[in-house]
C-alpha positions in Angstrom: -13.0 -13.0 36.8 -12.9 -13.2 33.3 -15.2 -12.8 30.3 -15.7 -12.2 26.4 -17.8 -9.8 24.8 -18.7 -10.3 21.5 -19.9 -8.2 18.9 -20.7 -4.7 18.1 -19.3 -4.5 22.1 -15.8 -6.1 21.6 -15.0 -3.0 19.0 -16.2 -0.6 21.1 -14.1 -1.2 23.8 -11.1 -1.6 21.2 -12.0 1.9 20.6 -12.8 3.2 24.1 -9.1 1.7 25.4 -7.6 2.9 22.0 -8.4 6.5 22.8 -7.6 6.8 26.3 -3.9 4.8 26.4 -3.2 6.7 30.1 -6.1 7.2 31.8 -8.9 5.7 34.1 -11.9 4.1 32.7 -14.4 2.4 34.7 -16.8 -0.5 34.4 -20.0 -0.6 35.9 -22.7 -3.0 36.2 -26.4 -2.0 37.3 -25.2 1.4 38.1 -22.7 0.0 40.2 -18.9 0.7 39.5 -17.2 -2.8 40.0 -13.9 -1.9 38.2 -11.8 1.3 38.1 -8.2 1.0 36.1 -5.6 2.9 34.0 -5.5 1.9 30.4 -2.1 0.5 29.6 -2.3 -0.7 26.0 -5.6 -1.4 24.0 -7.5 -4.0 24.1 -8.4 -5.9 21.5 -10.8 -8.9 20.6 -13.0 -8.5 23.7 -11.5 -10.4 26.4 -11.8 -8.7 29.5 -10.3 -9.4 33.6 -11.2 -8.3 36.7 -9.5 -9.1 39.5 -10.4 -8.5 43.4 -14.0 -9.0 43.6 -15.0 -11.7 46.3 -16.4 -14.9 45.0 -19.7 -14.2 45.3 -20.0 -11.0 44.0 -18.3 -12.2 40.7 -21.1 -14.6 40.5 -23.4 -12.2 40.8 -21.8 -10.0 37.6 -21.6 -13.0 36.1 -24.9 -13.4 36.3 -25.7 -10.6 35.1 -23.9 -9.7 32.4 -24.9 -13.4 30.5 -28.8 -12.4 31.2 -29.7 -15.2 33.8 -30.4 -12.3 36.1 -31.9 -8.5 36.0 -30.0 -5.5 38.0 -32.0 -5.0 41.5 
């Protein structure tokens, strides 16, 4: 799964990666932690991938995160 964030978003994940080359971040959606992964490098221009989430679940984020859907 893959997505863009856009602005003021995009920077601050530039930042949030930027600061913590090494360690474990996590992403969560509606509470929910659906990501958990070591930094590597930053990340820059707000292009994000998950990987390992079945097909419907993904849907579901997806969902989400564009606003065609609220958190339960």
């Amino acid at each position: 799964m893959s997505f863009q964030v856009g602005e003021p978003m995009a920077t601050a994940f530039s930042k949030l990666t930027s600061e913590n080359v090494g360690n474990q971040i996590a992403i969560s959606v509606c509470g929910e932690v659906i990501s958990r992964s070591t930094v590597l490098s930053p990340i820059y221009g707000g292009g994000l991938a998950l990987a390992g989430l079945e097909w419907e679940r993904a849907r579901e984020i997806t969902e989400i995160l564009s606003g065609r859907r609220l958190c339960n």
